[in-house]
MARFILUM-765653 format. One record per residue (C-alpha): residue in three letters; x, y, z. Coordinates in steps of 0.02 Angstrom, whole numbers, padded with zeros to 5 digits, always signed. Example, Ala and Ser with C-alpha at 12.3 -4.5 7.8 and 13.67 -1.06 7.14 Angstrom:
<nodes>
ALA+00615-00225+00390
SER+00684-00053+00357
</nodes>
This chain:
<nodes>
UNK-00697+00047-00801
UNK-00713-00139-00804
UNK-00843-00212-00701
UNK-00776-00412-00720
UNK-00658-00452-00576
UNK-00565-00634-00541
UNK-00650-00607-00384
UNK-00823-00527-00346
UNK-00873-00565-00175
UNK-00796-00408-00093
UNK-00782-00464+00085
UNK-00683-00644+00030
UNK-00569-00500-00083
UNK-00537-00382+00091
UNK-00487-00554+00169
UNK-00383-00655+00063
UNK-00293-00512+00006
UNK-00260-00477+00195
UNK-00193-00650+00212
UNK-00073-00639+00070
UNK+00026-00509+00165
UNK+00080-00641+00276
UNK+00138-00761+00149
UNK+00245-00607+00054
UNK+00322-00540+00213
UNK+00377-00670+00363
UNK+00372-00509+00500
UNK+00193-00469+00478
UNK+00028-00583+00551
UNK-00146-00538+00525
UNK-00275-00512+00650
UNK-00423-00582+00542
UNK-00585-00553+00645
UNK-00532-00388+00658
UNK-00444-00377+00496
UNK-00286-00314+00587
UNK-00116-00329+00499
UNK+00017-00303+00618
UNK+00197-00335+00648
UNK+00263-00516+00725
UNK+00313-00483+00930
UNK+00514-00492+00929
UNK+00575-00643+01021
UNK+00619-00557+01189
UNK+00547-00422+01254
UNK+00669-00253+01280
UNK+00764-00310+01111
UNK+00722-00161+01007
UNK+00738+00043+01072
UNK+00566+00077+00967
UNK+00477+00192+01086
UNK+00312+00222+00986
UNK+00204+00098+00889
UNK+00115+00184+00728
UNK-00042+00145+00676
UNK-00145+00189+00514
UNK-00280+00123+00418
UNK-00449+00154+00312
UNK-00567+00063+00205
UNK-00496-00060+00085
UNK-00471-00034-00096
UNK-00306+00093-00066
UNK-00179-00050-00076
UNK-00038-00058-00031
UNK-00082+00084+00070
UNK-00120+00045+00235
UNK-00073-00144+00266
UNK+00073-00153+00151
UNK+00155-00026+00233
UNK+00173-00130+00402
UNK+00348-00177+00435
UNK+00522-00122+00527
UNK+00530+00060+00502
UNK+00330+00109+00449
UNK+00202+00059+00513
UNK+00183-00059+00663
UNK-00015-00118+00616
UNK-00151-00046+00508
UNK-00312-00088+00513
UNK-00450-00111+00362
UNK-00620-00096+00346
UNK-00722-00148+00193
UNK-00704-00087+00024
UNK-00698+00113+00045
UNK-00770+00089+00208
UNK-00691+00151+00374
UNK-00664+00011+00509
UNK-00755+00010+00674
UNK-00691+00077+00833
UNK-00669-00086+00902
UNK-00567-00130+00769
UNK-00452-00001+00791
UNK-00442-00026+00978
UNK-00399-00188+00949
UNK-00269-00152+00869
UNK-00217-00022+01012
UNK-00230-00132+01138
UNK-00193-00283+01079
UNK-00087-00302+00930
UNK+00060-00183+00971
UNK+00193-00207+01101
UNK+00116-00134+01280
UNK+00288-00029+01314
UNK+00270+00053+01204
UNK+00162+00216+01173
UNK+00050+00238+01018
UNK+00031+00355+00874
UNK-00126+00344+00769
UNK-00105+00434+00602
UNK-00287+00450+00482
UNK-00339+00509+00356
UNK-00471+00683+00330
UNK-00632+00565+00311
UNK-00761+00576+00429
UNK-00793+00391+00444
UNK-00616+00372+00493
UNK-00581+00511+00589
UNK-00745+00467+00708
UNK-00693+00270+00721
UNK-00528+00308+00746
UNK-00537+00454+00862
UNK-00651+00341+00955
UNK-00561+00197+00985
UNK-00409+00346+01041
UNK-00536+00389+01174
UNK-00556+00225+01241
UNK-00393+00197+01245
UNK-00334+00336+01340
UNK-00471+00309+01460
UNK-00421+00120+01487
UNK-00250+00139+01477
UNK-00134+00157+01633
UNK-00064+00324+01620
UNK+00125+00270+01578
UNK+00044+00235+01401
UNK-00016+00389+01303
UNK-00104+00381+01125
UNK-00083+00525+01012
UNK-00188+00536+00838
UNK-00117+00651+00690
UNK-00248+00691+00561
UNK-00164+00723+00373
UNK-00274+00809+00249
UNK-00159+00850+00099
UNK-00267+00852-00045
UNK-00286+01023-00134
UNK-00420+00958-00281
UNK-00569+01012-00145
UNK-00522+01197-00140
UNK-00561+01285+00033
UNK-00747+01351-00030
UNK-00805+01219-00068
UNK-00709+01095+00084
UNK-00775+01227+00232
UNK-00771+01140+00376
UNK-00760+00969+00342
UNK-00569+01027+00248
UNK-00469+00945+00137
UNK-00465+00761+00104
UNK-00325+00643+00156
UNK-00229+00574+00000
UNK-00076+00486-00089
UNK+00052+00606+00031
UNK-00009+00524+00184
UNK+00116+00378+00149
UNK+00270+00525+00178
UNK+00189+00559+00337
UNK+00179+00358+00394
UNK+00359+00351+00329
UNK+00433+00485+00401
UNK+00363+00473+00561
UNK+00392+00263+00579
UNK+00582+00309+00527
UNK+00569+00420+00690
UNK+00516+00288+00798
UNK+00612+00169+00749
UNK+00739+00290+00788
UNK+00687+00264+00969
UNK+00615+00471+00982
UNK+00471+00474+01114
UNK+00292+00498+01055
UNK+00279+00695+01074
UNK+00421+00705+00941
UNK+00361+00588+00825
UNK+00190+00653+00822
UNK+00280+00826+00797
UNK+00356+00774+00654
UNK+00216+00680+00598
UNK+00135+00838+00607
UNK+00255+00942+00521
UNK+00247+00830+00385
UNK+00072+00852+00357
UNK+00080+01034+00372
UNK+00206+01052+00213
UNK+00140+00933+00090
UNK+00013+00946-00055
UNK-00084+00829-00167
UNK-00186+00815-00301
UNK-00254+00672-00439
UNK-00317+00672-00585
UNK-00409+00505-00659
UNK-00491+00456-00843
UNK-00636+00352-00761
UNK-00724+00295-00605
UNK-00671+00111-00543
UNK-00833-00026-00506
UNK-00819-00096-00336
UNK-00823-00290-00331
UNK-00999-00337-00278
UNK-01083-00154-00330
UNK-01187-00122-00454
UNK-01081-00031-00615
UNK-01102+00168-00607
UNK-01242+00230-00726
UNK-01202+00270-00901
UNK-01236+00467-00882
UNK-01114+00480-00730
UNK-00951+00396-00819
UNK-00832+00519-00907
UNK-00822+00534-01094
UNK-00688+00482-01187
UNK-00597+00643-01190
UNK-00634+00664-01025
UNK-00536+00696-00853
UNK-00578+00715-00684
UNK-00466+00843-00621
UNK-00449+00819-00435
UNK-00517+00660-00413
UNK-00531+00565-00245
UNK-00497+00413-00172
UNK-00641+00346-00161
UNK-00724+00372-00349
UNK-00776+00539-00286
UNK-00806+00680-00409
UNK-00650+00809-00423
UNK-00662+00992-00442
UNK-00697+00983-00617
UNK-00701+00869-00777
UNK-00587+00922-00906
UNK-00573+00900-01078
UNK-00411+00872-01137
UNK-00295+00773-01252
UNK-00114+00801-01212
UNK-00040+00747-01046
UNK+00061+00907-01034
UNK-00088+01013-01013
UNK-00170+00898-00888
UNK-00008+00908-00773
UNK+00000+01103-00799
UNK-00168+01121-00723
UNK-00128+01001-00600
UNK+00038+01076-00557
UNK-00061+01244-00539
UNK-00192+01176-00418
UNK-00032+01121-00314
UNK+00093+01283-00339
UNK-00005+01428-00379
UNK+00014+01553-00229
UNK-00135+01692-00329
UNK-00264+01554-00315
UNK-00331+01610-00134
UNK-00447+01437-00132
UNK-00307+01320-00154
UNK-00151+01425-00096
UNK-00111+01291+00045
UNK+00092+01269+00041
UNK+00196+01391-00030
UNK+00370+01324-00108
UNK+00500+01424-00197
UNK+00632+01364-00307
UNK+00767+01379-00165
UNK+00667+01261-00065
UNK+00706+01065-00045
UNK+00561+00951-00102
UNK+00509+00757-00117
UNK+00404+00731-00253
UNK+00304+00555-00261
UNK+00180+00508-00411
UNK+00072+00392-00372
UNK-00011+00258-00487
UNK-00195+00249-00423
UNK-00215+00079-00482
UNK-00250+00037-00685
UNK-00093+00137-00763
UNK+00039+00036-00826
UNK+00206+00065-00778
UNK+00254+00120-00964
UNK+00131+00249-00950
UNK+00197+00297-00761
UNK+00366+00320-00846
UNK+00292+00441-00968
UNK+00185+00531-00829
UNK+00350+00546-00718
UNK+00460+00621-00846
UNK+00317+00759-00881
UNK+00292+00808-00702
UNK+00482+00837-00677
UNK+00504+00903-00822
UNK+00347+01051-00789
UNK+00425+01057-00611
UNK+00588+01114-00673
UNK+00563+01216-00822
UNK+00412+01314-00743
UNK+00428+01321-00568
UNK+00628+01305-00531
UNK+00609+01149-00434
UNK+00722+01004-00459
UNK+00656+00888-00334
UNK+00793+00814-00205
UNK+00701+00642-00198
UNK+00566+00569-00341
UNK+00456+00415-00267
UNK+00352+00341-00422
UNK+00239+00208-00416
UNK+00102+00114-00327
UNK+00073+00199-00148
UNK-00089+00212-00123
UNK-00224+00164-00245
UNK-00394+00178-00283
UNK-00454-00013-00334
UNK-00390-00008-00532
UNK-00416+00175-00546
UNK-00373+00240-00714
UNK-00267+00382-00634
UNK-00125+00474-00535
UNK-00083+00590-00403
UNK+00051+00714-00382
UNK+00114+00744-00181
UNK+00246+00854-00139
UNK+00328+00893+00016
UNK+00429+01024+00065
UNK+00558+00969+00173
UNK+00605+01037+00337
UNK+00786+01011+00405
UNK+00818+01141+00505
UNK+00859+01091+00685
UNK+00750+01261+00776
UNK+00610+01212+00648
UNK+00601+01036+00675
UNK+00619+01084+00868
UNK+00640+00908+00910
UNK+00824+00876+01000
UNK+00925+00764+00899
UNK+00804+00732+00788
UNK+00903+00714+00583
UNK+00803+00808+00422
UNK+00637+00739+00339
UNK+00752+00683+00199
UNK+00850+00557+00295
UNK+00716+00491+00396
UNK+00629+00469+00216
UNK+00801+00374+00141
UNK+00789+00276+00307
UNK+00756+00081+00269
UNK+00577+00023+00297
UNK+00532-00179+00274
UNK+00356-00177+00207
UNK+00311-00244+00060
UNK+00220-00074-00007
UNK+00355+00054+00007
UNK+00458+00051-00142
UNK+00622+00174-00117
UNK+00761+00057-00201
UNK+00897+00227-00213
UNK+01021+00219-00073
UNK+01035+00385+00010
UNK+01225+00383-00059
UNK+01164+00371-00231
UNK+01044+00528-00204
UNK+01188+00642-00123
UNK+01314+00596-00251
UNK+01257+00568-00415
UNK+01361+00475-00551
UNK+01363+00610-00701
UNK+01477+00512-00792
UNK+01446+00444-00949
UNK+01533+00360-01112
UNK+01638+00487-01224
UNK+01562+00431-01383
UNK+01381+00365-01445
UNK+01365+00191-01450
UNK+01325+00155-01640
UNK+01275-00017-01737
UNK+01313+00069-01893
UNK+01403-00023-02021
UNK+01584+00025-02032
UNK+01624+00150-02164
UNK+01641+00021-02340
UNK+01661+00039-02521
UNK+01691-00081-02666
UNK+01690-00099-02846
UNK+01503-00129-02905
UNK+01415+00016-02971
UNK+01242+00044-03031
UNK+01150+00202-03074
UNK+01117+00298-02918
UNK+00951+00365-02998
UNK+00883+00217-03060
UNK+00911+00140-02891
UNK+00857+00279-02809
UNK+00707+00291-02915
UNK+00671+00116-02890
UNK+00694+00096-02676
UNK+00585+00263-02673
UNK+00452+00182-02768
UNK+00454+00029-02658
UNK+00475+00109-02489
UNK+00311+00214-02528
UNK+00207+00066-02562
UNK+00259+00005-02401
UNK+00188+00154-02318
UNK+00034+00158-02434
UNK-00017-00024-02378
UNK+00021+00023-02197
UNK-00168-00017-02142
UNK-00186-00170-02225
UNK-00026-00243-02154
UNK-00097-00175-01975
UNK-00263-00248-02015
UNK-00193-00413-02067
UNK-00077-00408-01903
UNK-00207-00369-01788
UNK-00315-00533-01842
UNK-00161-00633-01832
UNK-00027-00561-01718
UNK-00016-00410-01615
UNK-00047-00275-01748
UNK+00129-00174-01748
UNK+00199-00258-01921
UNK+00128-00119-02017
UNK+00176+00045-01918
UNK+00364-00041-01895
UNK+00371-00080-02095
UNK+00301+00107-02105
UNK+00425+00166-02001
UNK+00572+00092-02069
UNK+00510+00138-02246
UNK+00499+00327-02186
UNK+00672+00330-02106
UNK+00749+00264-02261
UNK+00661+00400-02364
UNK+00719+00524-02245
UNK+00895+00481-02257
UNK+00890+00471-02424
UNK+00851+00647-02456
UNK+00989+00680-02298
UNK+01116+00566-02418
UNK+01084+00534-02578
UNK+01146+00341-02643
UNK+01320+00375-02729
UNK+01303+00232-02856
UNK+01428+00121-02756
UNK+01310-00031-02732
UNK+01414-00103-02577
UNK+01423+00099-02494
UNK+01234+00114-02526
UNK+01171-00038-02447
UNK+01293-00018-02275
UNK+01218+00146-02278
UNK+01046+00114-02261
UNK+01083-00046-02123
UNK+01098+00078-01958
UNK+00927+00158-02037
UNK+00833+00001-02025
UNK+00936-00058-01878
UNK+00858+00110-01771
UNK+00694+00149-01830
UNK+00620-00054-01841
UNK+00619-00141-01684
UNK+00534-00328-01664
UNK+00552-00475-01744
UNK+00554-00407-01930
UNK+00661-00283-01879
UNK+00791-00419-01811
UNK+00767-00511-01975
UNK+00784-00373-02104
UNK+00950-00293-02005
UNK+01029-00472-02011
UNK+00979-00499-02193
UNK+01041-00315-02249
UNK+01213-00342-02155
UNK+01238-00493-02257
UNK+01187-00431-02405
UNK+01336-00284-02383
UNK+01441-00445-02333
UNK+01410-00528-02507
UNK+01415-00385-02614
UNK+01590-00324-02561
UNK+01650-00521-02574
UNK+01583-00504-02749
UNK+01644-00327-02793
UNK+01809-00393-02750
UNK+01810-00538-02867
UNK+01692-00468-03004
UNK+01704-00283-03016
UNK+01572-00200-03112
UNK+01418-00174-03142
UNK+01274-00240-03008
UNK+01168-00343-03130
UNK+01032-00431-03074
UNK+01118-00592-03087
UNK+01239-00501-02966
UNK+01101-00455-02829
UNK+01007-00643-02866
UNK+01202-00702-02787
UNK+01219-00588-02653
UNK+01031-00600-02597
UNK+01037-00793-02611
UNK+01174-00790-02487
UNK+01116-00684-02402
UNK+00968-00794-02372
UNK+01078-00925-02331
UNK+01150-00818-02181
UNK+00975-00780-02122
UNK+00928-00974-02102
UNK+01072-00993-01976
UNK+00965-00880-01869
UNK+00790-00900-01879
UNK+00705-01109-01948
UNK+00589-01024-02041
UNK+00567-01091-02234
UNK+00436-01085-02374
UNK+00281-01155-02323
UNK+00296-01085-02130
UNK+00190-00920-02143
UNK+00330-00784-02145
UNK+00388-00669-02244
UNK+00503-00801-02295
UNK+00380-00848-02385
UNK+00361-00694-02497
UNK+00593-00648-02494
UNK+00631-00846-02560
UNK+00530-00851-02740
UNK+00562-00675-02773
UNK+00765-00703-02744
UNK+00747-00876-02840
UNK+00654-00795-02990
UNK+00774-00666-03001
UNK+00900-00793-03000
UNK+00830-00889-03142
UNK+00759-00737-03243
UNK+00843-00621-03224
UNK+00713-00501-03232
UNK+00630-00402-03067
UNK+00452-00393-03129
UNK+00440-00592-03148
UNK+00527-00581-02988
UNK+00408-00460-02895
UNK+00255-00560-02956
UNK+00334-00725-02879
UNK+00349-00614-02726
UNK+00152-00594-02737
UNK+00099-00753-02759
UNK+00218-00820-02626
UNK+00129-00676-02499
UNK-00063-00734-02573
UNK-00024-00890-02539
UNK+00007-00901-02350
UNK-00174-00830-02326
UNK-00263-01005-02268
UNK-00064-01076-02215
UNK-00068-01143-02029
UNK+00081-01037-01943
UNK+00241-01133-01890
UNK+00327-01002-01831
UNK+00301-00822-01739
UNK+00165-00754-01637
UNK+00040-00821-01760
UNK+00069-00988-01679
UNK-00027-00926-01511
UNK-00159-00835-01556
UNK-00310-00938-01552
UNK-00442-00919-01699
UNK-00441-00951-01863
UNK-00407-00753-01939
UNK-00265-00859-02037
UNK-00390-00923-02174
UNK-00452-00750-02202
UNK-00287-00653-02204
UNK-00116-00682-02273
UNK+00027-00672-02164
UNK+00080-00476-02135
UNK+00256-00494-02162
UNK+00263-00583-02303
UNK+00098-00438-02397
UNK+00212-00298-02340
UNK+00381-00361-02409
UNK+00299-00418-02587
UNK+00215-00243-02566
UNK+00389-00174-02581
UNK+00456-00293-02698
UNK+00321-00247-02832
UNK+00339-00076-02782
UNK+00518-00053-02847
UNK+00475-00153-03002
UNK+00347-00029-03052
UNK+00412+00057-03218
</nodes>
């Protein structure tokens, strides 16, 4: 991973990013000698029925686990210690003591680390043994993590993940319920005792102010760390792998499989209700989430029979920029004699319950979840141009022959299109010129061109109109339903034969249409620059090979033209004088192409 940060000195990180919490959520203050984040006092004391105040916390780095979780109906303070570092006792009994309301009792919920368990359960002692006796504090360990099977964990056990934020949400709905502190560390406990995690990350993170991990530790390229921890720690093995579906099969297993004895922790059937969260540790982006997501449901429900009743994804608890995820799922409990706490509703409503803190992210009503819309619109919504015919004809096979030969030099000139794009733009012009090119092909041999010029062209529109997104995709779709526009106002006035004088008309006005929409012009760097003197050749030739070449020179010559228009404009550099403009090469590329005898 990256070892440059915007900031580097770690304490000033722990601290300002401490601070901010307070500036994105009015309810919260912060403690900052003891680096305490805890929720504002209400104006008047016996205002709220709260009962218990929860506490968590751990070393920095997890964000927004623990300190983004503080708010109405989570967490009532956490407290941090340094960068993957537990906090002191006295920080924590600071935050017993003296940043929650004194009415009310106190449940401590941590983490399976042994720096945290000690500090906390520490600063637990002390309070007990200050305290009067009409305030009790309760601490609920969660270890949930199933990477670490039970060999190799012995006594020490498994480590406290991502699922510890369903145990701090659950069990803060509770209390805010107003339930006494025996039942909410019950179900705090319960909630532990059915859930199972596990991550998986591409690299170890650098730590602001460390020294970057040696060469011979990192993974390779084709490497994955297979139960990796929260705190860069090494997994239970490193994997090589290439496809995403296999990595969340093994994880899936580690998690699931009742016949591995060392890892056999939770056992859930395909009867049984469960919350499933995935958890962004940090550097994935949320594209990538969305495509992680999707897999683990999908492997949920075609292998094991689970369809889970509630899906959390996103950024719970991370690992600095960690290039990784983790999988949690909980097996809800709702039964009143197994719960065993009167009154006390299901795991599933206290988890729908609302929570105010800025790093629980749960934006699906409860309604929404029980009662699904399934409803949907009768028919496909399609930009295809409306069935058309009209009175031009040309040979199909000669046009056929002739778009075939220009769509493959499109694909053959694919890397130099990319190559030119990446110096000057973001390098997708040539995969979506290659991709339109292919879908055209494709349809093609699907539907053959029937030699009705006007049926032809408004059949190849929707092609380009699906398969080429961007900017040149915009252009060519509005460009191709013009052309269709022009040629049917022509085949109704001049039937006959599509001549090249016929297409120089329709393309010229079609080029008219196209300036209504975009400024570009000769001289601007586009692939205006390449369609104008190969549609004004044609126009004054006649012939397609003149025509082609005019194309060329018109492409050759924006290499060294300052960009008016597009993303050109903003990237810095001067890649412009070496390369021509990547539009412009790959639509003379095609041009030429179909003027090929």
């Amino acid at each position: 991973m990256s070892s440059k940060h915007f900031i580097t000195d770690p304490a000033s990180l722990v601290n300002t990013a401490l601070h901010s919490l307070t500036l994105t959520n009015p309810n919260v203050a912060l403690d900052a000698n003891n680096k305490i984040v805890y929720r504002r006092p209400l104006p008047s004391a016996g205002t709220h029925k709260q009962k218990v105040a929860l506490i968590s916390g751990g070393g920095s780095g997890h964000e927004p686990s623990f300190s983004g979780l503080v708010g109405d109906g989570i967490l009532s303070a956490a407290v941090a210690g340094t960068i993957f570092a537990s906090p002191s006792s006295s920080q924590v009994q600071a935050a017993i003591t003296s940043r929650t309301p004194r009415d009310q009792d106190v449940l401590v919920v941590v983490m399976n680390y042994t720096g945290d368990i000690l500090n906390f359960g520490v600063a637990v002692e002390k309070a007990r043994a200050l305290e009067k006796e009409d305030r009790k504090v309760e601490m609920v360990v969660v270890a949930d993590d199933v990477g670490v099977g039970r060999a190799k964990a012995g006594k020490v056990g498994r480590r406290g993940i991502a699922g510890t934020v369903f145990v701090v949400k659950i069990a803060g709905a509770l209390a805010a319920r107003g339930f006494a502190l025996q039942d909410v560390a019950k179900m705090a406990r319960l909630t532990a005792d059915n859930l199972v995690s596990v991550g998986a990350s591409l690299s170890h993170v650098h730590v602001p102010g460390r020294p970057p991990m040696a060469a011979d530790q990192e993974l390779s390229s084709k490497q994955v760390e297979l139960g990796m921890g929260i705190h860069n720690e090494d997994g239970s093995a490193r994997v090589e792998l290439t496809q995403l579906e296999d990595l969340v099969e093994m994880m899936l297993k580690q998690l699931l499989n009742q016949s591995d004895e060392d890892r056999a922790f939770l056992s859930i059937t395909a009867d049984q209700k469960v919350a499933l969260m995935v958890n962004n540790l940090g550097g994935v982006s949320p594209l990538e989430m969305g495509g992680i997501v999707n897999e683990v449901v999908r492997q949920l429900t075609s292998r094991y029979g689970i369809s889970p009743a509630r899906t959390l994804a996103g950024t719970y608890m991370t690992s600095l920029n960690g290039l990784g995820f983790s999988i949690s799922l909980l097996k809800i409990v709702e039964d009143k004699e197994e719960i065993g706490i009167e009154g006390a509703p299901g795991m599933i409503e206290l988890l729908d319950d609302v929570a105010e803190a800025t790093g629980w992210s749960a934006p699906i009503r409860r309604e929404t979840w029980e009662n699904p819309n399934t409803a949907s619109y009768d028919k496909n919504a399609s930009l295809a141009v409306e069935d058309v015919s009209g009175n031009l004809k040309m040979d199909e096979e000669t046009l056929m022959a002739a778009l075939t030969k220009g769509l493959r030099r499109v694909i053959e000139v694919e890397p130099e299109v990319t190559q030119y794009d990446t110096v000057v733009g973001d390098g997708d012009c040539g995969i979506g010129l290659k991709r339109g090119a292919e879908a055209i092909l494709a349809h093609f041999f699907q539907e053959p061109l029937t030699g009705d010029v006007v049926a032809d062209v408004a059949s190849i529109v929707p092609v380009v109109e699906s398969s080429m997104d961007g900017t040149s995709g915009a252009l060519y779709t509005i460009f191709l339903h013009s052309l269709v526009r022009s040629l049917r106002q022509i085949s109704a006035t001049n039937p006959g034969d599509a001549t090249a004088s016929v297409w120089a008309k329709a393309l010229e006005k079609s080029m008219q249409a196209l300036a209504k929409y975009t400024p570009a012009r000769p001289g601007d760097r586009t692939l205006i620059d390449a369609l104008y003197p190969f549609v004004e050749t044609l126009g004054q030739t006649g012939d397609i090979t003149t025509a082609a070449e005019a194309a060329q020179k018109g492409a050759d010559g924006t290499k060294g033209m300052k960009a008016s228009l597009g993303r050109t404009v903003y990237v810095g550099g001067e890649g412009f004088e070496q390369v021509p403009d990547p539009g412009a090469y790959g639509l003379a590329a095609f041009l030429k192409g179909m003027a090929e005898p």
